[in-house]
TORBA-162464 format. One record per atom (N, C-alpha, C, O): residue in one letter; x, y, z. Coordinates in steps of 0.05 Angstrom, whole numbers, padded with zeros to 5 digits, always signed. Atoms other than C-alpha are relative to their C-alpha. Layout:
N
aXYZ...
! end
This chain:
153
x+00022+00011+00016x-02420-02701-01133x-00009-00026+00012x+00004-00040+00028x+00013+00027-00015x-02462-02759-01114x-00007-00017-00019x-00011-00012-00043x+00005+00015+00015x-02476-02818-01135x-00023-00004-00035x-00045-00014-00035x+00014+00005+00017x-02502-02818-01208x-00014-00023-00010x+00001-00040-00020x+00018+00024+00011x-02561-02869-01229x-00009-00002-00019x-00021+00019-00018x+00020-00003+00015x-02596-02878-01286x-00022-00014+00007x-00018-00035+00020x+00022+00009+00006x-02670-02892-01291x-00014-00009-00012x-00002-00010-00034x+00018+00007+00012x-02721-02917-01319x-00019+00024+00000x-00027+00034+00020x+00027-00015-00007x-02775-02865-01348x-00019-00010+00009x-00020-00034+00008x+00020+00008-00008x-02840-02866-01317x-00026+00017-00005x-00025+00038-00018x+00022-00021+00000x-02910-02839-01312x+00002+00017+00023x-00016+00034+00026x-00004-00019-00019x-02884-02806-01251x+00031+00018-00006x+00038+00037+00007x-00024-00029+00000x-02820-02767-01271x-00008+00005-00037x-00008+00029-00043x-00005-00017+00022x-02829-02759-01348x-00008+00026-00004x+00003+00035-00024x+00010-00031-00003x-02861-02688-01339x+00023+00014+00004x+00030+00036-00006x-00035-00013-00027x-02792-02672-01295x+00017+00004-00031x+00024+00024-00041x-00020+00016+00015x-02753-02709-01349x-00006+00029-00034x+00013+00036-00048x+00001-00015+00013x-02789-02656-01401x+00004+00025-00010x+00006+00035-00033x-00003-00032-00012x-02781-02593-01372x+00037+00001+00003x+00049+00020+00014x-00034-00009-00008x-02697-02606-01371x+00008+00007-00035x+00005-00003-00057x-00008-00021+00037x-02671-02555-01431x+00045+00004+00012x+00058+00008+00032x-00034-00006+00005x-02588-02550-01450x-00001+00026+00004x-00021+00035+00017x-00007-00021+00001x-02560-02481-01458x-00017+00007-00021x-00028-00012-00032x+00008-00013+00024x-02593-02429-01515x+00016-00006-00016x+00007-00010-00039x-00009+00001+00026x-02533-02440-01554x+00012-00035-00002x+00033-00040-00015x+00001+00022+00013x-02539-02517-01554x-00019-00011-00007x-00020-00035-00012x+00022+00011+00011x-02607-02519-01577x+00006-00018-00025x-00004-00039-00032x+00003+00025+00038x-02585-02546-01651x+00017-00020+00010x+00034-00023-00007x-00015+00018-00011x-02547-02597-01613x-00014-00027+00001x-00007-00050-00005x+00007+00030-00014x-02595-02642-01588x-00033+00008+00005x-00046+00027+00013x+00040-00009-00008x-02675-02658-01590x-00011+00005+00022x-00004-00010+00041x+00014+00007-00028x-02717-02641-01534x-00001-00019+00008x-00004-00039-00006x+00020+00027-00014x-02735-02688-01482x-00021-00012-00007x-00021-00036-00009x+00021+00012+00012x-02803-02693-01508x+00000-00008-00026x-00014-00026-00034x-00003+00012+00032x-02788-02702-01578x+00023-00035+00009x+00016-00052-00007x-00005+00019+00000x-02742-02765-01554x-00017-00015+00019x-00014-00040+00019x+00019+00016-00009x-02797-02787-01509x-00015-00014-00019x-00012-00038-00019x+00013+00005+00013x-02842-02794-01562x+00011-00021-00020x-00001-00039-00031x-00018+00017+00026x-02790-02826-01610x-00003-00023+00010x-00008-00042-00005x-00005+00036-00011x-02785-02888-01558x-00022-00007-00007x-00025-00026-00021x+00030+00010-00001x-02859-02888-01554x-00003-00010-00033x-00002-00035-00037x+00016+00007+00017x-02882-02889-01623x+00022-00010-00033x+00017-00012-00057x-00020+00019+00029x-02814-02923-01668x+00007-00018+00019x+00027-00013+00032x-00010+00027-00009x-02810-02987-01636x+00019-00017-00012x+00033-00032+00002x-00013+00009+00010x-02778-03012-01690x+00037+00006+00008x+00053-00012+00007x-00029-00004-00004x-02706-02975-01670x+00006-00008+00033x+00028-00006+00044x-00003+00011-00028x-02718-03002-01597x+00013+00021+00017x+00038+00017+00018x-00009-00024-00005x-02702-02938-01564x-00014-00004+00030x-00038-00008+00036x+00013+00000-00035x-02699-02938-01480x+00011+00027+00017x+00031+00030+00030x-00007-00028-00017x-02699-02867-01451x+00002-00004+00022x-00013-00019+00035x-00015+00006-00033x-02662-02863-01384x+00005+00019+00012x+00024+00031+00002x-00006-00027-00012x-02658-02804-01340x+00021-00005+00026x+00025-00023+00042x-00024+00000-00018x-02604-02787-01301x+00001+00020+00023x+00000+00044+00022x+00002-00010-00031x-02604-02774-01226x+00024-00001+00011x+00039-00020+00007x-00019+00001-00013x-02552-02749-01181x-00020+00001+00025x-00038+00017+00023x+00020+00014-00016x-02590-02777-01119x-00027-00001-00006x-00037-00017-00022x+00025-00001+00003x-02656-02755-01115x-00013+00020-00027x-00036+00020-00034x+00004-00025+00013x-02648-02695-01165x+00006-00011-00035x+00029-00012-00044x-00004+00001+00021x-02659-02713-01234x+00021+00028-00018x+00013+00051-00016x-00013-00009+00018x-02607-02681-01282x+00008+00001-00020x+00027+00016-00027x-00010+00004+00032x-02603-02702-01351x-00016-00028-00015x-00031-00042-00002x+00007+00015+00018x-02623-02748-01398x+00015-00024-00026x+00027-00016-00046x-00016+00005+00026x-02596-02799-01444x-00017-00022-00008x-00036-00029+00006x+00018+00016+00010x-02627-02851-01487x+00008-00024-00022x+00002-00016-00045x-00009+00029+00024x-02602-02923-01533x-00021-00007-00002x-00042-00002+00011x+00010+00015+00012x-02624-02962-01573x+00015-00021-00016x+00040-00021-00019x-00007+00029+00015x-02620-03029-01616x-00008+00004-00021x-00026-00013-00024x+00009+00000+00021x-02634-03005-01687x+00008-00020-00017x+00028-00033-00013x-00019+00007+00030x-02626-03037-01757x+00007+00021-00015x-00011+00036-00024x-00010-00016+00017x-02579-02995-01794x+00015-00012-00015x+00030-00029-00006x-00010+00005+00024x-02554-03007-01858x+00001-00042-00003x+00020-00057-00005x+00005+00021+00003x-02569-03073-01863x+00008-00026+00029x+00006-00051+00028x-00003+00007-00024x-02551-03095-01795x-00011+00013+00034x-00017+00036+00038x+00006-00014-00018x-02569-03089-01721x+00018+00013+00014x+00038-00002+00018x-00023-00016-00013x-02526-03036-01684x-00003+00010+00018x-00020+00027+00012x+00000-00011-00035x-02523-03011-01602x+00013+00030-00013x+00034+00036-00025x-00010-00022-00010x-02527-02940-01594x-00007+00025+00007x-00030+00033+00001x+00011-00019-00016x-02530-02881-01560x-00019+00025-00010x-00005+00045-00017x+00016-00025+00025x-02582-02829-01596x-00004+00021+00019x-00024+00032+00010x+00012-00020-00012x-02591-02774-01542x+00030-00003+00033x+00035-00020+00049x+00002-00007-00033x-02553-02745-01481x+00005+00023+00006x+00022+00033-00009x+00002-00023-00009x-02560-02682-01447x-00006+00007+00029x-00025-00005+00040x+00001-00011-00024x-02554-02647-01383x-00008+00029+00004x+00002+00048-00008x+00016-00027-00003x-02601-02590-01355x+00025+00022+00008x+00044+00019+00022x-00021-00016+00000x-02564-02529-01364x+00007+00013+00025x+00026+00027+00030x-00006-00006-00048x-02567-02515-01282x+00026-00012+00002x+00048-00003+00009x-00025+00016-00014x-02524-02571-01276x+00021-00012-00016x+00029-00035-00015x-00024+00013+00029x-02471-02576-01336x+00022+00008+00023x+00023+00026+00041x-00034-00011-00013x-02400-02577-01307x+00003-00012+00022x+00025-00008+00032x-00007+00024-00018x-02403-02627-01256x-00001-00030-00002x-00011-00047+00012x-00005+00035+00014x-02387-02692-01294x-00024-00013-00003x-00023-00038-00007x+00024+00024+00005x-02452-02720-01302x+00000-00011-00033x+00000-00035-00038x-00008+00014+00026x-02445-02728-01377x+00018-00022+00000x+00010-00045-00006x-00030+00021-00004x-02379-02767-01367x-00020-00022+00018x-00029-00041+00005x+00009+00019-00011x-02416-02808-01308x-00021-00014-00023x-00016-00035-00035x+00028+00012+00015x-02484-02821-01349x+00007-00016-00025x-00009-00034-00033x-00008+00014+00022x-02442-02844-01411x+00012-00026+00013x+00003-00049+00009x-00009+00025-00017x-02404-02891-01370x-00014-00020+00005x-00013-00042-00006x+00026+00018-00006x-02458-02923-01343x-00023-00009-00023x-00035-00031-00026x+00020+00010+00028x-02501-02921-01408x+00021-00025-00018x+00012-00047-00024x-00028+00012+00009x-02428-02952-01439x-00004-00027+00004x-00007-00046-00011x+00006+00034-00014x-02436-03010-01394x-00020-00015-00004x-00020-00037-00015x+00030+00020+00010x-02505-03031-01400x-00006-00003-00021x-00019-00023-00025x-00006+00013+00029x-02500-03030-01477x+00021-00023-00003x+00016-00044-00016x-00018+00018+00005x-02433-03066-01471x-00008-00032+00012x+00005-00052+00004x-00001+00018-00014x-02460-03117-01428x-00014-00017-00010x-00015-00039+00000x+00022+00012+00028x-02509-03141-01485x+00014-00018-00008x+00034-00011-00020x-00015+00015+00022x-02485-03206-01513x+00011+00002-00028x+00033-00005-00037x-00010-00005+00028x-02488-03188-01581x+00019+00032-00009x+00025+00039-00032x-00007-00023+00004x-02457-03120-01569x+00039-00005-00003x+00056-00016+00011x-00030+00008+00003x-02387-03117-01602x+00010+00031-00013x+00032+00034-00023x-00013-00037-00002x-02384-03029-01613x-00025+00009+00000x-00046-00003-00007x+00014-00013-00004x-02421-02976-01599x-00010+00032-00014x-00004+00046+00005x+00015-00018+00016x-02450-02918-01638x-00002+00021+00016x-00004+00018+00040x+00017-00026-00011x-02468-02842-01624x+00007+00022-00023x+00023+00017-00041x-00009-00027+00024x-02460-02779-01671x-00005+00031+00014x-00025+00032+00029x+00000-00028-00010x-02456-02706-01649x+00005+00019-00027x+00018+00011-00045x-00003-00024+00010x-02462-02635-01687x+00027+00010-00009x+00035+00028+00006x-00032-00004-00006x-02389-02625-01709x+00010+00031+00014x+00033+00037+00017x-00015-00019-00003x-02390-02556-01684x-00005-00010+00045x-00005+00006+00064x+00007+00019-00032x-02402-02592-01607x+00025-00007-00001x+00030-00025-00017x-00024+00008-00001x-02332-02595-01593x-00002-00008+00032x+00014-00026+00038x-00001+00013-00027x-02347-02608-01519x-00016-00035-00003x-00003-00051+00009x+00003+00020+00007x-02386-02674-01541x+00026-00011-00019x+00035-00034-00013x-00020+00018+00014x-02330-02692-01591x+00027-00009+00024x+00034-00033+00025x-00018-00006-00020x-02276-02681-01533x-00003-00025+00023x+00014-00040+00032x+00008+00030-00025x-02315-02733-01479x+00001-00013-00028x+00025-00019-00030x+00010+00022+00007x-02333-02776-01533x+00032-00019-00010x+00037-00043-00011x-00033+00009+00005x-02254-02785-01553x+00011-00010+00023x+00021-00032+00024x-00014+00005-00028x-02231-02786-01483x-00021-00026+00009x-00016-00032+00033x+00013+00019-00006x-02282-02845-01478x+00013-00028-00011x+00013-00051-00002x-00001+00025+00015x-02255-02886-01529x-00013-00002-00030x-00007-00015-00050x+00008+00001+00036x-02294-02871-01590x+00017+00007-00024x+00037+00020-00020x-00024-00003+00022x-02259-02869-01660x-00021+00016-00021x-00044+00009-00026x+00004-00016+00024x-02269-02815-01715x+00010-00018-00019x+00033-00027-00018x-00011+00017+00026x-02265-02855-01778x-00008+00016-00027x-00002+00008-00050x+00001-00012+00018x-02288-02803-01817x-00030+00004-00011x-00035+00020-00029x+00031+00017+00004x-02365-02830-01822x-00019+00026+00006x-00010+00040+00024x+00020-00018+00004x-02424-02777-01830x-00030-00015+00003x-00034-00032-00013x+00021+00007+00006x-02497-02793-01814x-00017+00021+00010x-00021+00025+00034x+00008-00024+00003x-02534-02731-01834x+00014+00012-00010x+00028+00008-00029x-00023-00021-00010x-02503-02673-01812x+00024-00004+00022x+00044+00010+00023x-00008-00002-00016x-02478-02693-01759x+00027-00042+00004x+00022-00066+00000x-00018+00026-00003x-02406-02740-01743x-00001-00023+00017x-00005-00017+00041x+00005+00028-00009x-02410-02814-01722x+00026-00015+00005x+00042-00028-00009x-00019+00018-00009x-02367-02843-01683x-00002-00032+00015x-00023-00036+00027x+00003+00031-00009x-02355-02922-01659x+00012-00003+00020x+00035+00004+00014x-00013+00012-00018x-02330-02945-01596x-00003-00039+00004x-00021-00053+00014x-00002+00029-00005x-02302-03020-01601x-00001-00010+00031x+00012+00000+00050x+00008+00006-00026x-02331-03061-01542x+00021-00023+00002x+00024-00035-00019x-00014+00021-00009x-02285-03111-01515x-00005-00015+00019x-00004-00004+00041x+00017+00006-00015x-02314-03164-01481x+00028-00026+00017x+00049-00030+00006x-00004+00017-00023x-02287-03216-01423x+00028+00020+00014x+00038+00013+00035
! end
């Protein structure tokens, strides 16, 4: 595997960035690409920065944070990641979290990190454990919310 990057969307790959679909049977998993395009665009308020993920030149997935207010506070975290179903099974999830991991953590004010998954997504619960995130039991929706404490210096 080669070096994974994240990006910046643009007016030159978001079309690319649209057209990347999961498996048939993780559709209830996770929004399209264009439905989280749009979310950055037009809720500013949750501060939401879609990031596409390249293994060199070859875009392969997608993931997307933000800086919302929730529950009466502001909170870092991850609302979207997914890899085109061509290329599941060669760690890019694992890389793209990592790297998303970091550049949230690296936020001054960032002191844990946020994401939630489908509970029947046992391959998202599985990385997101082996990452460091904690099941505390927490529900938002349908779908389980887990925290990863950031530890900083």
């Amino acid at each position: 595997m080669a070096t994974v990057t994240l990006k910046s969307i643009t007016s030159e790959n978001w079309r690319q960035c649209s057209k990347l679909e999961v498996a048939d049977d993780q559709r209830s998993w996770v929004a399209p690409n264009v439905t989280s395009l749009a979310e950055s665009a037009f809720e500013p308020e949750a501060k939401l920065v879609p990031l596409a993920v390249y293994d060199g030149d070859t875009m392969v997935g997608f993931v997307m944070c933000g800086h919302p207010h929730y529950q009466g506070r502001d909170v870092w975290a991850i609302f979207r990641l997914m890899v085109d179903k061509d290329q599941q099974g060669n760690g890019y999830g694992r890389a793209a979290m990592e790297q998303v991991i970091q550049i949230i953590a690296d936020q001054p004010d960032c002191t844990e990190i946020y994401i939630s998954y489908q509970p029947e997504n046992v391959i998202a619960e599985k990385l997101y454990e082996s990452m460091g995130f904690l099941d505390e039991g927490q529900m938002i929706g349908d779908e389980v919310l887990v925290r990863l404490p950031v530890r900083k210096g």
